[in-house]
N, C-alpha and C positions, 0 to 999 in steps of 0.2 A: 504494500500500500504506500502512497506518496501522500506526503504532509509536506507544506510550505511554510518557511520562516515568514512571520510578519512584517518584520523590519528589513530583510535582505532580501528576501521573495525567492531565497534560494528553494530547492524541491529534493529532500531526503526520500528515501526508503526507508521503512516502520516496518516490522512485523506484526501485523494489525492482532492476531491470536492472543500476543504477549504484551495487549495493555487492555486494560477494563474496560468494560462499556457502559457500564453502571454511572459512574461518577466522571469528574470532569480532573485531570491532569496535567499537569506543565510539562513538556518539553525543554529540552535545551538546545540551541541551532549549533550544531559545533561548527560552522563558519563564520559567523561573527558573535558564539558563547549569550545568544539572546533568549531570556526565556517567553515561551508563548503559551495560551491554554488550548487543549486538546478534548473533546469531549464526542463518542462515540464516533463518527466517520467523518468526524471534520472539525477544523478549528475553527474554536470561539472565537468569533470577530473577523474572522480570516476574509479575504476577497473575493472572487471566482476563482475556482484552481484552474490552470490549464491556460495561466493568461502567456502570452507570449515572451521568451527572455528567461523565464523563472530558471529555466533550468540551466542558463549559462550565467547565473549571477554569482556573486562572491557565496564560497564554501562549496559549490557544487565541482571543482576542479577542473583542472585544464581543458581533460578532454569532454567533459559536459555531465561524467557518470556521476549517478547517486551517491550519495555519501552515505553510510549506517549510517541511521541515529539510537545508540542507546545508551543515551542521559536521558532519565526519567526524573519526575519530581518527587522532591521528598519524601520519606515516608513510603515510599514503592518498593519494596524489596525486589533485591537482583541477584540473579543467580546464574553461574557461569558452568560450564558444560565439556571439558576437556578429552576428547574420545575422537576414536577414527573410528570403533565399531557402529553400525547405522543404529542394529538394535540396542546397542546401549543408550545412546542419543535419543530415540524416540520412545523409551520405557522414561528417561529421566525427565526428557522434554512434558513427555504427558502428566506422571506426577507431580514437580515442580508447578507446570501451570493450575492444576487441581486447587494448588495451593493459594494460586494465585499470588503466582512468582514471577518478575520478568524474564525470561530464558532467553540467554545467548551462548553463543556456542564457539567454539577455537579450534581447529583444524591440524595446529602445528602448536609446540613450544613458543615458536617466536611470537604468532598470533596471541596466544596466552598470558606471556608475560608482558607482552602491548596492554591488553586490558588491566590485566592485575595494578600493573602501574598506573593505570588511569583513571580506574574507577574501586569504586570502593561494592565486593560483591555480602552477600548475607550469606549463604549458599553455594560451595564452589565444587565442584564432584570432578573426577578425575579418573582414567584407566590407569591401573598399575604396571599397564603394559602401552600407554600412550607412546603413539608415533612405533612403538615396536623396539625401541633402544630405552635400557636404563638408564641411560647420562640424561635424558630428555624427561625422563621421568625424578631423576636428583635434582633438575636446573630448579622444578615447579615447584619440588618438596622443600629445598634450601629458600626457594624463596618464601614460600609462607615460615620456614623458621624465624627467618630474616623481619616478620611483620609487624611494626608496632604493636606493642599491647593491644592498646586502644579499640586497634581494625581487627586483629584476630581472635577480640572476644567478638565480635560480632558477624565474624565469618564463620559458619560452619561447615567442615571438611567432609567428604567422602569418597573414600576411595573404593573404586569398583576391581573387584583382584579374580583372578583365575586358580589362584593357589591359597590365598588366606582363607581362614574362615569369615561367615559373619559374623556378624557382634564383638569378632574379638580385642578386647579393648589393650590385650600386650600391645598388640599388629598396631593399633589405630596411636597408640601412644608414638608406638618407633616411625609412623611414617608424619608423624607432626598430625594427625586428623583426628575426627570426633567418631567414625565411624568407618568401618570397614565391612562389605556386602560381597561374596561371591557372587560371583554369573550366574551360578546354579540358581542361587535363589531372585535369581530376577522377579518374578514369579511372585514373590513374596515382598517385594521392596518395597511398593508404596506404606503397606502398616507398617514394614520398619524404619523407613525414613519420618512417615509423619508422627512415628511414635519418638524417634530419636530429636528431631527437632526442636518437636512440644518439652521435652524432658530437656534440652539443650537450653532453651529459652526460659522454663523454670529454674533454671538453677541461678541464671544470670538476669533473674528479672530485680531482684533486692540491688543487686550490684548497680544494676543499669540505670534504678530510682536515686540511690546515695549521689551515685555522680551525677546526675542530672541537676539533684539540689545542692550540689557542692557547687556548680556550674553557676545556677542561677544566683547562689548569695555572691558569688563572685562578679556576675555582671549589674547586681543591682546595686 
């Protein structure tokens, strides 16, 4: 689906699946970092789409392609998707949106740590066999070691493995994650993801209140 900046009138690609239709959302234009509101198949206030120029204006690139967009607003949780397996990708893609998660997805290491760098995810799931080489699968793991406090209590990890067990919380400790699911049990993953989540987010909801009101006496 194509969505248009207000202020650049540039024309992104959306994944229209992976944002609500319920409510009304901001966008952010990543060519000139503008934000806009969004609300079921078109934007608030927006003009005609389809006006002439839109798609060779600033942010749309040289040769005139789409740009992603996935900066969401606030409050959206996002969830990143690291796998070359298809079925792994559309078992996780379906549960996540269940959730009502925004899903995206990374193809390579490189593409991967482009986002991790960029964006801040809730949700980041991974093959233990990504890309098919270990060094590629170390780059991902060192870098969530690597991850501010701050972001890594709010990211939670899963790694999808051919050899570990599920649940096993040694495996999930040594690979830096909150969870660990065999293949086998694909099958079974949505209750153990929504169940590990829910129990991920209880434990760190006291935490996440203290700081929030340490935050607030501090900007008041």
């Amino acid at each position: 689906m194509q969505v248009s900046c207000q202020k650049c009138q540039a024309q992104f690609d959306v994944a229209a699946e992976g944002l609500p239709q319920d409510r009304e959302v901001w966008l952010v234009c990543p060519g000139c970092h503008s934000p806009f509101p969004w609300r079921g198949h078109h934007e608030v206030g927006a003009g005609e789409e389809g006006r002439p120029g839109a798609a060779d204006a600033a942010g749309a690139g040289a040769n005139g392609a789409f740009v992603p967009l996935d900066v969401l607003t606030e409050g959206t949780e996002v969830a990143l998707i690291c796998a070359t397996d298809p079925q792994n990708i559309q078992v996780f893609e379906q549960i996540l949106r269940g959730m009502r998660y925004y899903v995206t997805t990374a193809r390579s290491a490189k593409e991967a740590l482009i986002k991790l760098r960029n964006d801040d995810y809730n949700v980041f799931v991974m093959d233990d066999t990504f890309q098919g080489e270990k060094s590629e699968k170390d780059i991902l793991i060192q870098f969530i070691q690597q991850m501010p406090i701050h972001l890594r209590r709010n990211c939670f990890v899963c790694i999808v493995s051919q050899d570990l067990r599920s649940l096993d919380n040694m495996a999930a400790f040594t690979h830096c994650a909150n969870l660990v699911i065999n293949v086998r049990d694909l099958s079974k993953a949505e209750a153990i993801v929504q169940r590990a989540i829910k129990e991920y987010k209880g434990f760190y909801k006291v935490f996440w209140h203290e700081i929030q009101g340490v935050e607030m006496m501090q900007s008041s």
